[in-house]
C-alpha positions in Angstrom: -116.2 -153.0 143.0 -117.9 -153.9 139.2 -119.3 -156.5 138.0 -118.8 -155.3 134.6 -115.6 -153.8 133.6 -112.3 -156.0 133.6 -108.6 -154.6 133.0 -106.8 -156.7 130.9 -103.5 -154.8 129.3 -101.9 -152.2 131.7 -99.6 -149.2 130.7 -99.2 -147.2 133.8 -102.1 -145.2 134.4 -103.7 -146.4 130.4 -105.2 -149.8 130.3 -107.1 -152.1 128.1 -110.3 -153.5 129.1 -113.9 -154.9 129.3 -117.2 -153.7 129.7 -119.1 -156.6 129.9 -122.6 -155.3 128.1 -124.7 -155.8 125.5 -123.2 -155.4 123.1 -119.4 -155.4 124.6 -117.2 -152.5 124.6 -113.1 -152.5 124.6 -112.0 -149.8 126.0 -109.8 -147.3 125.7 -113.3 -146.7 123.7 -115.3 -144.0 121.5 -118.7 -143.8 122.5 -121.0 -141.9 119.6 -122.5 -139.2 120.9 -126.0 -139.9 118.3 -126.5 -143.1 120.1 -126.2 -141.7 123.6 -128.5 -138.7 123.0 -131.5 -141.7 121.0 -130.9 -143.9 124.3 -129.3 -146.8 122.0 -125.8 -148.7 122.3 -124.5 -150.2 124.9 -124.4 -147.3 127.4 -127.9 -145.0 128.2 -127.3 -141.6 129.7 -130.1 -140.5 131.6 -129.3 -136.8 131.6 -131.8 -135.1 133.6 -135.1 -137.5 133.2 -136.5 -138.8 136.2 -139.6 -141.2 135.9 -143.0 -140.2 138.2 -142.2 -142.1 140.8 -139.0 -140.6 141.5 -136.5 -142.9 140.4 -134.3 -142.2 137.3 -135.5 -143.5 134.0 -134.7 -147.2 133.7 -133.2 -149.3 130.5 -135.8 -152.2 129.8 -132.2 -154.0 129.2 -130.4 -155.5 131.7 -126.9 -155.7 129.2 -127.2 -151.9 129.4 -125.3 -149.4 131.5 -127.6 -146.8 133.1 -125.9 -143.4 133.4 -127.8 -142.1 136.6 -129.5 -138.5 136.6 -127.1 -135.3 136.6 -127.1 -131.3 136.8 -125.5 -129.0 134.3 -123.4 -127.1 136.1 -120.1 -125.2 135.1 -116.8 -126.0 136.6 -116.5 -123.0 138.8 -119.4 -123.4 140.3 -119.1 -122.8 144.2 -119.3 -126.2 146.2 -122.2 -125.0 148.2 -124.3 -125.2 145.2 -122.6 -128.3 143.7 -123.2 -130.5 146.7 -126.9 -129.0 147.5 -129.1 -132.3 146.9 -130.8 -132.4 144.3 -134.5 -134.0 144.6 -136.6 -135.2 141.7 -139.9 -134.1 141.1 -142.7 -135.1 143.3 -145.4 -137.3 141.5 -148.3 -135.1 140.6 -150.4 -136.9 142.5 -148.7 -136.6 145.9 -147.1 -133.1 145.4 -147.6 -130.5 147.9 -145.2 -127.7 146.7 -143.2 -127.3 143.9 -139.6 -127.8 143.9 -137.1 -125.4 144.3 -136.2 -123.9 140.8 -132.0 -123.7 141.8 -132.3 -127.7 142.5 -134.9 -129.3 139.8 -132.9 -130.9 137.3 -134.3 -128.9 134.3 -135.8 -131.2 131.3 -133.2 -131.7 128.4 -135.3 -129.7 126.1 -134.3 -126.2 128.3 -131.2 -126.9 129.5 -129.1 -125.2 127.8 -125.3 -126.0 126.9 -122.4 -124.0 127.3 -121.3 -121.7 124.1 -117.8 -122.5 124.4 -118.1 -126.7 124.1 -121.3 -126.9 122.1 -122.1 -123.4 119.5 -124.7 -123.9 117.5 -124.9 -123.1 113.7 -127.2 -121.3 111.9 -130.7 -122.0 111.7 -130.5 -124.3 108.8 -128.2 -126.3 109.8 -128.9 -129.4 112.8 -126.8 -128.9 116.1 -124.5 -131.1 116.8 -124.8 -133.2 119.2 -124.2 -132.2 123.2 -127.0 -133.1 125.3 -126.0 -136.2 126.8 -122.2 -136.0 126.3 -120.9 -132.4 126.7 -123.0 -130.7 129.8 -120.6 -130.2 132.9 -122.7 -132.0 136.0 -122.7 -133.1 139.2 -124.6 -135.8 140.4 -127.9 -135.5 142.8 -127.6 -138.0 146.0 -130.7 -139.2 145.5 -129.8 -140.6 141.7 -127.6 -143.4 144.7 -131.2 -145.2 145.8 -131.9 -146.2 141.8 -133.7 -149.3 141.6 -131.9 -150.2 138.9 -129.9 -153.4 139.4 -127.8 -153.3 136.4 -124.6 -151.4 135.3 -124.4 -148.1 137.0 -122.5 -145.0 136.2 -122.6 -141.7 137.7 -121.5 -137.8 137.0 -118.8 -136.0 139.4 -118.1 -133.2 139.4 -114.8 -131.7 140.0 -115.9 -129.9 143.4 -118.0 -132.3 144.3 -117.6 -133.1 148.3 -117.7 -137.1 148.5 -117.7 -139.1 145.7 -120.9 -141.5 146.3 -119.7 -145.3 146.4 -117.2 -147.6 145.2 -119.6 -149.9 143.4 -120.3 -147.7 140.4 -119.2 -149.2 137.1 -118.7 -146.0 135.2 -117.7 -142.5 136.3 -118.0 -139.9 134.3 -115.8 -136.4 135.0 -117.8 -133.8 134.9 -117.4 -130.6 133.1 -114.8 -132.3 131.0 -115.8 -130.3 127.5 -114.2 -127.1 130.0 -110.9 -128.6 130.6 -109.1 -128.2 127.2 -106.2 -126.2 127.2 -106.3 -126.4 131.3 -104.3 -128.7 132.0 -103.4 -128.6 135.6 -107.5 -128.4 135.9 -108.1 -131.2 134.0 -105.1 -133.2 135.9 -106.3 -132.9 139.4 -109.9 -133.6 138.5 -109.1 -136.7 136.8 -106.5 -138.0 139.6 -109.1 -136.9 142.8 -111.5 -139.3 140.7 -108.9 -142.1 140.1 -107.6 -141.7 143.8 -111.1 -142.2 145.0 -112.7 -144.9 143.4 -112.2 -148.9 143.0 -109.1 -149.4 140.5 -111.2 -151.5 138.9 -113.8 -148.8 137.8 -114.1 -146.9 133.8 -113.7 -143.5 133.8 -115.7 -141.7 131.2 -114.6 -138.0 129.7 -117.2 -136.4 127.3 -116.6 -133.7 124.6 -113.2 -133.6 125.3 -111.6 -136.2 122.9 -109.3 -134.6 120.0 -107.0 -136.7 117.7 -103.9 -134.3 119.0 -105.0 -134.9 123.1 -106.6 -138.7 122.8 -102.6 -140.1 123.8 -102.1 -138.0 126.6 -106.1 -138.2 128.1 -105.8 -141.8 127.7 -102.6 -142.4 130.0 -104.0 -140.0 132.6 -105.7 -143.2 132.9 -109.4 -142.4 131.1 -111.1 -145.2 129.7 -114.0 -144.2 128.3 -114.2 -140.7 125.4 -116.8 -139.5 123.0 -116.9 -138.2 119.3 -118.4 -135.0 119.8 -115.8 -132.6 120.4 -114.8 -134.1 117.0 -118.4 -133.1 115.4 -118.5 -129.7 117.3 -115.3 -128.7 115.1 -116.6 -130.4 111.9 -119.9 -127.3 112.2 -116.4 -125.0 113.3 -115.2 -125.5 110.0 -111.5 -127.5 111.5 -110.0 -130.0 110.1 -108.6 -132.2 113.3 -105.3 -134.1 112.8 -103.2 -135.7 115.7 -100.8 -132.9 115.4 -103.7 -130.1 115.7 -106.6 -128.4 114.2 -106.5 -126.4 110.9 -109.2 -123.9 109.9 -110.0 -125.6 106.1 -109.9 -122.0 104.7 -106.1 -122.3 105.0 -106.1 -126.0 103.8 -104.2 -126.4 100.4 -104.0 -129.9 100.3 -105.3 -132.9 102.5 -102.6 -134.6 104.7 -104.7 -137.6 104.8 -106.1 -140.1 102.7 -109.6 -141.1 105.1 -112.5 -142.0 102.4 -113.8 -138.2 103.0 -110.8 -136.6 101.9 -109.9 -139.2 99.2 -113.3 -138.5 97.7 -113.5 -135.0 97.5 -110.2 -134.8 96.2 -108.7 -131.0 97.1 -109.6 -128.5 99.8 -111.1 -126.5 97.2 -113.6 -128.5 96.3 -114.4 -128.8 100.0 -114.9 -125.0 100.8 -117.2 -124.9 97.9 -119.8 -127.0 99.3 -123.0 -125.7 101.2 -121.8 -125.6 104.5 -124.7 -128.2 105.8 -122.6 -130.7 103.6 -119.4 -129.8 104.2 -119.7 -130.0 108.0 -121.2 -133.2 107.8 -117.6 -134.3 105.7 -115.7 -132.6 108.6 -117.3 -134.1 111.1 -117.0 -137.5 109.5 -113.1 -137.0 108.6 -112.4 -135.7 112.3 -113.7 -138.9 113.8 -112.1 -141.2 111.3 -109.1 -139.5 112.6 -109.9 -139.9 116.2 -110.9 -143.9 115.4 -107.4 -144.1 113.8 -105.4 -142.2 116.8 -107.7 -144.9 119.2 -105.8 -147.7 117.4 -102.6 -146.6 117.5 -103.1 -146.0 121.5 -104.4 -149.4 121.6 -101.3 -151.2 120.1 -98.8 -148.2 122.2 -100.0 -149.9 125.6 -100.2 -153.7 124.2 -96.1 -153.2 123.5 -95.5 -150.6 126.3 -94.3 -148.1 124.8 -97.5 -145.2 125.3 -95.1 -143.3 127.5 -92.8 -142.6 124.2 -95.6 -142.0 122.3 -97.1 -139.2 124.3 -94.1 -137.6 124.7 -94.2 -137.0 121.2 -97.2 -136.6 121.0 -97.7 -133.5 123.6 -95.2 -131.2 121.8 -98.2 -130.5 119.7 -99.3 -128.1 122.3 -98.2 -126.4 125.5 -101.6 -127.3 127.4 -100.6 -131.0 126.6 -97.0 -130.7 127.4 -98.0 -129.0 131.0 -100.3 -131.8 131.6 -97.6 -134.2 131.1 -95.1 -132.4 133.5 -97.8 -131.8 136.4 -98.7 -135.8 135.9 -95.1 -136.7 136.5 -94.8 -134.0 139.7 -97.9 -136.6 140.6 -95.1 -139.0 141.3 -97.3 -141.6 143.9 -99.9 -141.7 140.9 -97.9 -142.9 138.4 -95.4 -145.1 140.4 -97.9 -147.7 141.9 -99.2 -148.2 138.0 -95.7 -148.7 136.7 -94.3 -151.9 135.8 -91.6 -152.8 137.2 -89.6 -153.9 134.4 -90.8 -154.0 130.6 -90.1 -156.2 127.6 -88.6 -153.4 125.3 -86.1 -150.5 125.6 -86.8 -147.6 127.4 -86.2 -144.5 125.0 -85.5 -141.3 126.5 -85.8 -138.8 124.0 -87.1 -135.5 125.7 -86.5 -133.5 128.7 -89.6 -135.2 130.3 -87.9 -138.5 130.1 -85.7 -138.1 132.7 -88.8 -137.4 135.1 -90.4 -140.7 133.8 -91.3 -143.4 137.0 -88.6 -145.9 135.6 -86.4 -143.4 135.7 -86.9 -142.0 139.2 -87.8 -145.4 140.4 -84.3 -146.4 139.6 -82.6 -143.4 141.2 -84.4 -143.8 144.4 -83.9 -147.6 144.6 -80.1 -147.0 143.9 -79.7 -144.8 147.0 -82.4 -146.5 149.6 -81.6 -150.1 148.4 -77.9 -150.6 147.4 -75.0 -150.7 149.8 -71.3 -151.3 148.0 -70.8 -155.0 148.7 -67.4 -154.8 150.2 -67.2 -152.7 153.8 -63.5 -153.1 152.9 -63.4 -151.3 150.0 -62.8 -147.3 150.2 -61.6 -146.5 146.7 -64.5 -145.6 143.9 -63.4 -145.4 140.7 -66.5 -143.5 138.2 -67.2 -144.3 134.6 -68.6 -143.0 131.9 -72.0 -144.8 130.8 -71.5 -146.9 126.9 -73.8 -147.2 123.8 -74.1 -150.5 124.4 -76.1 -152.3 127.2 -75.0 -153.6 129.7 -72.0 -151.4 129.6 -69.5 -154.4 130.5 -69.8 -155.5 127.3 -68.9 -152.5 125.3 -65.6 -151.6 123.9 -64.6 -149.0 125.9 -65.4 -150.4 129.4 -63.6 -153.5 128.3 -60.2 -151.4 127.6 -61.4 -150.1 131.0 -61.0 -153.0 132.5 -57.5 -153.8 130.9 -56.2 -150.8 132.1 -57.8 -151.9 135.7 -56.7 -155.5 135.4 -54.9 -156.6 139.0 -57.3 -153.6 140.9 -60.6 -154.3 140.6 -61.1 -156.3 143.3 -59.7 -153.4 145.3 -62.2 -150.9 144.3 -65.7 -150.1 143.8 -67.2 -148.9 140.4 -70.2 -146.8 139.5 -71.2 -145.4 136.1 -72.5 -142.3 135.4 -75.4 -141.8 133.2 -78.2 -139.4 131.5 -81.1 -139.5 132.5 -80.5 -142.9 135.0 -77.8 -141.1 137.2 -75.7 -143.8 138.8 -75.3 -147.1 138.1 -73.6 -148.9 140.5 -71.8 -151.8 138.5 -73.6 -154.5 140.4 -76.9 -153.5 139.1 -76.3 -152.7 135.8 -77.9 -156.2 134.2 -81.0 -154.8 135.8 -83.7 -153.1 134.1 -83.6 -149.9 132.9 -80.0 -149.6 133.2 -79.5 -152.4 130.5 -82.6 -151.4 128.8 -82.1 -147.7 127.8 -81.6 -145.7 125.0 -80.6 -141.6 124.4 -80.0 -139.6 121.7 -76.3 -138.9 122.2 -74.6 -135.3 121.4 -71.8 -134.6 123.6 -73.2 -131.8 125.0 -75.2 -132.4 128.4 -78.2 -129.6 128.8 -78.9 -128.1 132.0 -81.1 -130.2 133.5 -79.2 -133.3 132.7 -76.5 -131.7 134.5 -78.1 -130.9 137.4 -79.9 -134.0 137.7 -76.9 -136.4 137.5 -75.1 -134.4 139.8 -78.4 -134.7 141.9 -78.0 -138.6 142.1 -74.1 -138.4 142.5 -74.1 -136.2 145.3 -76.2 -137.5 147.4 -74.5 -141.4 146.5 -71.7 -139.8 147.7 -72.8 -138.2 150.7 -74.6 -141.4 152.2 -71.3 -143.6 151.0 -68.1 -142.3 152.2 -65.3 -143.1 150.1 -61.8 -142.2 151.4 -60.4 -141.8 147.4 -62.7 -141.1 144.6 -61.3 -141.6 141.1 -62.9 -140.1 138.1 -62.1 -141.2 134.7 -64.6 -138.7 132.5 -64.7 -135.9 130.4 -67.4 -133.6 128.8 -70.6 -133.6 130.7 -69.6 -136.0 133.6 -66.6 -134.2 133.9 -69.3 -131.0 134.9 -71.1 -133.2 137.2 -68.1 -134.4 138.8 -66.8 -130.8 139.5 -70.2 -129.7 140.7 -70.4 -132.5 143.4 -66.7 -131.9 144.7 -67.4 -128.2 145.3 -71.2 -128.9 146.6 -69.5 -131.8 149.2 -66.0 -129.9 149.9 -64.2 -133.1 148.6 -61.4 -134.5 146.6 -61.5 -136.3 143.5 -58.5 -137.4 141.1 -59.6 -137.0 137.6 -57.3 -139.6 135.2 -58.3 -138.4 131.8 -56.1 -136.0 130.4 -58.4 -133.3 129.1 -57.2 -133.0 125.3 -57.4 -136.7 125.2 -59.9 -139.3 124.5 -60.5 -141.4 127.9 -59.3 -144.6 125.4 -56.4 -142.9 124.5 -53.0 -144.7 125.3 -52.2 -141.4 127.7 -55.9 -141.4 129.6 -55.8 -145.0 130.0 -52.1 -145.2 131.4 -53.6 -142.2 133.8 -56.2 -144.4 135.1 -54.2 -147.4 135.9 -51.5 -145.1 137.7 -53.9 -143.3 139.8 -55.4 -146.4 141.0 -52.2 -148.3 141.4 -50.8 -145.7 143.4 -53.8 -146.1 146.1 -54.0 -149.6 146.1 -50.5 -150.2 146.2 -50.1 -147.6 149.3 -52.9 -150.1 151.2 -53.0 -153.7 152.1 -52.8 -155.2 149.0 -54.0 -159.0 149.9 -55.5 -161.1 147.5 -59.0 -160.2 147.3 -61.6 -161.9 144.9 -64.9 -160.3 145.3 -68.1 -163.5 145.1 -70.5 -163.3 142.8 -72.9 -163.7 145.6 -72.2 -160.2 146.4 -73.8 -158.8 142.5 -77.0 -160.8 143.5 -77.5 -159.9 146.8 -77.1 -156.4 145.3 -79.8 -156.9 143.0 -82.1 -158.8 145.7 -81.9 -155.8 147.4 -82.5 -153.6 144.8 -86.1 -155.4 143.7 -87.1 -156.5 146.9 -85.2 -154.1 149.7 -82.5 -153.4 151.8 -81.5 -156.8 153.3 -83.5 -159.3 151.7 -80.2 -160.1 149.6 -78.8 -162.1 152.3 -81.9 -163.5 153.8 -82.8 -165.2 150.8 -79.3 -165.8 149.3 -77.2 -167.9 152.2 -73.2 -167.6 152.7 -73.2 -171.2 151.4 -74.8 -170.4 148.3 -72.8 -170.8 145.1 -74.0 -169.0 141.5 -73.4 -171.0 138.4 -73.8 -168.4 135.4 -74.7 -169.3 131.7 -75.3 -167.7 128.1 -79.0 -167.3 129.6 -78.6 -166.0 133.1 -76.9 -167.0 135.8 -78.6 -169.9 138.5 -78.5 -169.5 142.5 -77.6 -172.7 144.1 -77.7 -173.8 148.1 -77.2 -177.3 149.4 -78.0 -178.5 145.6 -81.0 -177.2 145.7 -81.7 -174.0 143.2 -83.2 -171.0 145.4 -83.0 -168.3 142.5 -82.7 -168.1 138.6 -82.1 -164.4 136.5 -85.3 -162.7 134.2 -84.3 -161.4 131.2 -84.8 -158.5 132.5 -81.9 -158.6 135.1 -83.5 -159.5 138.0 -84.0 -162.1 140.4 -86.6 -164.8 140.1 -86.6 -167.5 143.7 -87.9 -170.9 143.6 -90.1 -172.3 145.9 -87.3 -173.2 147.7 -85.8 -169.5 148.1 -88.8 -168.1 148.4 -89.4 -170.3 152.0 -86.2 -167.6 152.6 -87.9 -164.0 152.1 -89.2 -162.1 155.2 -93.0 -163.2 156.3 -94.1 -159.1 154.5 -91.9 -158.9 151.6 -94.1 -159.1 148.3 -96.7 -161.8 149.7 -100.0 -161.8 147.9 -102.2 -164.3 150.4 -105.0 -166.1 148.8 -108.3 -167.6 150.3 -109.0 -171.8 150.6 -107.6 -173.1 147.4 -105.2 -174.6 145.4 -104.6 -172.4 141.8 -104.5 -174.4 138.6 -103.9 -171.6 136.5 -103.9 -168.1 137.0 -105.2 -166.1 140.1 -107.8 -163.7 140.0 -108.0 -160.8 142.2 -111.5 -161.9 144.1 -109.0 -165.0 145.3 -106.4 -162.1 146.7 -107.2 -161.8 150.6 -104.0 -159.3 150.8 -101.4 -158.2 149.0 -97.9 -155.7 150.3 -99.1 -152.6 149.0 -95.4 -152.5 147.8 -96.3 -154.8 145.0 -96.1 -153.4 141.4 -97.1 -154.7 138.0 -94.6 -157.2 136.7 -93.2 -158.0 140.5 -92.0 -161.0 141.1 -94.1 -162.2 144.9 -95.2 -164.9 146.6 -97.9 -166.6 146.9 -99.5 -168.2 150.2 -102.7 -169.3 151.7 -104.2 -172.1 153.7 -103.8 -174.9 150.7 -101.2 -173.4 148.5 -97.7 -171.8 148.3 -95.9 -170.5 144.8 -94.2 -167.9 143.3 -95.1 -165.9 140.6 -95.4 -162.7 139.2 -97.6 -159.7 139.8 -100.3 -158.3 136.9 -101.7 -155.7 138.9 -100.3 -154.2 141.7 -100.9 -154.9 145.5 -103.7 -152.7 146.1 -105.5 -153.2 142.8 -105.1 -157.1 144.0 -107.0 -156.3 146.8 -109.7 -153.8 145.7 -110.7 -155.2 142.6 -113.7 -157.8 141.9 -112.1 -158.9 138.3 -108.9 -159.2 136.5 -105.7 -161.5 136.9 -104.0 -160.7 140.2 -101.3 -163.1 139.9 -99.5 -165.1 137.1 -97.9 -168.6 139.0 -94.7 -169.5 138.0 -94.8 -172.7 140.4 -96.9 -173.7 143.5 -97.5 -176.6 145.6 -100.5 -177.7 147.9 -99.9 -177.1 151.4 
């Protein structure tokens, strides 16, 4: 656990935070590679200096973060030699035998860098910089016994066996300058790091940062890059962009208007410069660029919205796009850094979107959570998803239900839906299915296809419906036709192929089809509660069952322009979110099961928000933006979730909990 860094914006795996020094750093963050190779700023690398008595060299500053001592070593380098420990060097006075040359850490002047993350240019012009910020390492178990007492980070590398601690401030991935344009590399380094440190800890990638891959390194959850891959193609003669890097010999006019290129005007006059000066503008340029990509990352978490933004942003190149895809096959990593629900619309513009947690979140929930609230009811009648959210109050469901009018009751309706799946039509106020939005075509691709009919098979196959009605055409009308043949069943399309499904004909189909049915049962007068809709959504957000635990056979719902209100004995138990779901009192709340989102605190009453050192447990089920509940020895409340349950528990800073009411105990 740190007593330096604090979380205080999360966007799945990206976050905003703190690193409490001297001077302060916000992260996501740029560190500059000048200061960390002249030992200035707020954090000191200590490369591979060791001071006589053993111990790695020591900031005089106490508002300083000490990287500890660290080999170069290259990313393939075989584990037997990457976990051999590393001594420092004996004090002359003492020393009996030398060390052993293949352990020393060698001084910075002779250790050389890598050719492919740090070339140098000709003789008469500087190197950039690398020594500090580009060298792939791993760290010596000895650098663990510093006497420093300050802020601490250390070098991993990616085969490194353990990773020493969870009380480090900073980690730093080794070899990281290596992993461009690897991505399933650079992926599973950076998730066996997160996996295996305190949630609460910065993560730290150097010489890896481009404008075109800051998005996507950034929601692979780093916190921490540098400028010098930036500078490294400045003496390459690239001009970096977030969309790539151009050689500036085929540069005929500047898309941007930085300082640098507003000065020198054209490319021309750039290319005729001495090349000492004109990697000096380069260098400057590319990290303007990177500054300005840092900011727009910044205000992509604050609104949520990063996940849009990187898709975008990694159809610049394939490395970027694989990285994305292998993150998402890391379902488990993603997931438990998910929000739950989010304040703006979740856009799914790319194949990758359907693979997105909130997406596949939803799907899961839909067919572990929800059970069709009438036993009674063996008729299903499927629907084609609207425009317009929630899909009730669109046009064409509202014909639907005109042509349904007198049958409703009798039958059960689901919606069908790119990239969601099915929507059953009790959850369809809940987020995402009210709070999505796709670039419609008319023409399903093939993975749409096959991932609807994914969802709808398998709804099918753990719901047994004696009649199935399908009123669709197009793409649903696929997926339908798929899952009959796939489940050797029978289903009654209504929709007249040539036809619209609002035409007169399709919707004089539907009625008949499902008149015919419900007239040939028991036809008694049925009216359906509302308390069935929220029990359905209880269960969704807090699982099977907890709908009628905390909502009672005497309660009553009393809905408004706002929400609807859950009332029992005249006393309110529940109230909607705007985002769909269900928010209990203190009063429901007393109804939940003892393990079903409780965050227990130590001995005290909050008075604002709680922190996570005040979290004694939390269910591991929690996720950000949950609504849980809160108990301890003096207090009991409701609230909702910032972090989720195991980042409550393993972290020494941050707010855990935001109360929406409590009372002393």
């Amino acid at each position: 656990m740190t007593r330096y860094f604090e979380v205080t914006d999360r966007d799945c795996a990206a976050r905003i935070g703190r690193l409490m020094l001297d001077p302060r750093i916000r992260t996501p963050t740029i560190l500059h590679s000048e200061l960390l190779v002249k030992h200035q700023g707020s954090i000191i690398d200590s490369g591979c200096v060791w001071d006589r008595d053993g111990n790695p060299e020591r900031s005089a500053d106490p508002g300083k973060l000490l990287i500890l001592p660290h080999r170069s070593l290259p990313p393939h380098t075989p584990p037997e030699i990457v976990n051999r420990t590393a001594q420092p060097p004996s004090p002359p006075a003492t020393s009996t035998s030398p060390s052993p040359p293949s352990t020393s850490p060698s001084p910075p002047s002779t250790s050389p860098s890598p050719p492919s993350t740090s070339p140098s240019p000709p003789s008469t012009s500087p190197s950039p910089p690398s020594t500090s910020t580009s060298p792939p390492s791993t760290s010596p178990p000895s650098a663990q016994s510093s006497r420093y007492d300050g802020a601490v980070g250390e070098v991993i590398h990616p085969a490194q066996a353990d990773i020493p601690g969870r009380d480090r401030d900073l980690y730093v991935l080794g070899a990281a300058a290596l992993f461009e344009n690897q991505a399933r590399a650079l992926v599973d380094a950076v998730l066996r790091l997160k996996n295996n440190t305190a949630p609460d800890t910065a993560v730290y990638a150097p010489a890896l940062a481009t404008p075109e891959n800051l998005a996507v390194l950034i929601y692979l959850g780093i916190d921490l890059v540098d400028d010098t891959a930036c500078i490294i193609r400045g003496y390459q003669n690239m001009y970096l962009t977030r969309e790539g890097a151009r050689s500036t010999d085929r540069l005929r006019e500047f898309p941007c208007s930085c300082a640098v290129c507003t000065e020198i005007g054209t490319p021309e006059e750039l290319r005729s410069l001495p090349r000492l000066e004109r990697a000096g503008l380069l260098a400057d340029h590319n990290t303007a660029r990177l500054s300005e990509e840092l900011r727009t990352v910044r205000e992509c978490i604050r609104n949520g919205i990063l996940r849009e933004y990187v898709e975008k942003q990694c159809r610049s190149t394939p490395y970027l796009t694989a990285a994305l895809r292998l993150l998402d096959s890391e379902h488990t990593y993603l997931e438990e850094r998910t929000p739950t629900v989010r304040k703006n619309v979740l856009v799914a513009n790319t194949a990758e979107s359907q693979n997105r947690v909130e997406v596949t979140r939803f799907a899961e929930r839909v067919l572990s959570r929800f059970t069709p609230p009438d036993a009674d009811t063996d008729t299903l009648v499927i629907l084609p998803c609207s425009a317009k959210k929630p899909y009730s109050m669109s046009q064409s469901h509202a014909r639907f239900f005109d042509a349904l009018k007198g049958y409703r009751q009798h039958v059960h309706e689901i919606i069908l839906t790119s990239p969601l799946g099915v929507v059953p039509r009790e959850l369809e106020t809940v987020y995402p299915a009210a709070h999505y939005d796709i670039a419609v075509t008319g023409e399903w691709s093939l993975d749409e296809t096959a991932w609807v009919a994914a969802c709808l098979r398998t709804y099918l196959a753990k719901h047994a419906y004696k009649n199935i009605i399908a009123h669709v055409i197009g793409g649903f009308f696929d997926v339908c036709k798929i899952v009959e043949r796939d489940l050797g069943i029978e289903i009654v399309y209504s929709a007249a192929a040539a036809e619209s499904l609002l035409s007169d004909g399709s919707l004089a189909s539907l009625r008949k089809s499902v008149a015919g049915i419900v007239s040939s049962q028991s036809r008694g007068r049925i009216r359906r509660s509302q308390l069935a809709t929220v029990r359905a959504i209880a269960d969704y957000q807090f699982g099977l069952g907890v709908g009628e635990q905390l909502i009672p056979d005497r309660a009553r719902v009393k809905s408004g322009r706002s929400g609807f209100r859950i009332f029992a004995d005249r006393e309110q138990i529940a109230s909607s979110t705007r985002y769909g779901t269900i928010a209990p009192t203190l009063a429901g709340a007393a109804n939940m099961p003892p393990d079903i989102h409780r965050v227990e605190i130590d001995d005290f009453l909050p008075k604002g928000s709680i922190l996570a050192p005040g979290v004694v447990s939390a269910d591991p089920q929690i996720r950000p933006m949950d609504e849980v509940i809160i108990e301890g020895s003096m207090a009991f409340g409701v609230g909702r979730a910032m972090m989720s349950g195991r980042e409550m528990v393993e972290s020494s800073r941050g707010v855990a909990v935001d109360p929406r009411a409590v009372r002393g105990v």
